[in-house]
KEMAR-244211 format. One record per residue (C-alpha): x, y, z. Coordinates in steps of 0.25 Angstrom, whole numbers. Example, Ala and Ser with C-alpha at 12.3 -4.5 7.8 and 13.67 -1.06 7.14 Angstrom:
BEGIN
+-------+-------+-------+
:     x :     y :     z :
+-------+-------+-------+
:    49 :   -18 :    31 :
:    55 :    -4 :    29 :
+-------+-------+-------+
END
This chain:
BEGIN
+-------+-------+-------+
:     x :     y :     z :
+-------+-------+-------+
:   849 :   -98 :   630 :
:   836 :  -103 :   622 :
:   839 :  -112 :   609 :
:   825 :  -113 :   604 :
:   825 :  -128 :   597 :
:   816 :  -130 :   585 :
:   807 :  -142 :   583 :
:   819 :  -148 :   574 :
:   828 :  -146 :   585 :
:   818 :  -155 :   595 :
:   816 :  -165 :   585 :
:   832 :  -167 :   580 :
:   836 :  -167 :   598 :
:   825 :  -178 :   597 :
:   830 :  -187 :   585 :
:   844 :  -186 :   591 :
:   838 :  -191 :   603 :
:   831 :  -201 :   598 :
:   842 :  -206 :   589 :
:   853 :  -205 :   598 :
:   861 :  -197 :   588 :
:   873 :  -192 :   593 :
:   878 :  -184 :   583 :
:   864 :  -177 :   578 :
:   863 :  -174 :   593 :
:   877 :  -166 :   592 :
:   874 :  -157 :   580 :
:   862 :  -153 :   586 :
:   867 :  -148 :   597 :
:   877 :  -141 :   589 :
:   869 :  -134 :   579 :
:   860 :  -131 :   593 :
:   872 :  -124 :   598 :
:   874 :  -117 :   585 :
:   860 :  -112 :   586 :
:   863 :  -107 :   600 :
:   876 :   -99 :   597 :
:   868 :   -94 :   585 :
:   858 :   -88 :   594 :
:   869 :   -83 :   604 :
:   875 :   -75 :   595 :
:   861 :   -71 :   586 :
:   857 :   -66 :   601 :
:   871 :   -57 :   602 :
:   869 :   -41 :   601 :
:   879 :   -34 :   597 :
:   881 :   -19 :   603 :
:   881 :   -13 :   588 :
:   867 :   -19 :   586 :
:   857 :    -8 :   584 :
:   844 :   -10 :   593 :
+-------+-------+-------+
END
């Protein structure tokens, strides 16, 4: 699996870096893990779709 960061993405994981901020650091990785389950289940076919 391939989670495609955006330039925000880059610069937030480097101010939680630099600013040691625990908590930031944990709701990104939360709302990156949204954005995975999104794209999970955006990639799901079901067997009724029409090609």
């Amino acid at each position: 699996m391939v989670l495609t960061l955006t330039q925000e993405d880059y610069m937030r994981m480097k101010r939680v870096i630099l600013d040691h901020d625990e908590a930031e650091a944990f709701l990104m990785i939360r709302e990156l893990c949204k954005r995975i389950e999104q794209q999970k289940q955006h990639g799901l076919k079901s067997h009724l779709d029409v090609c």
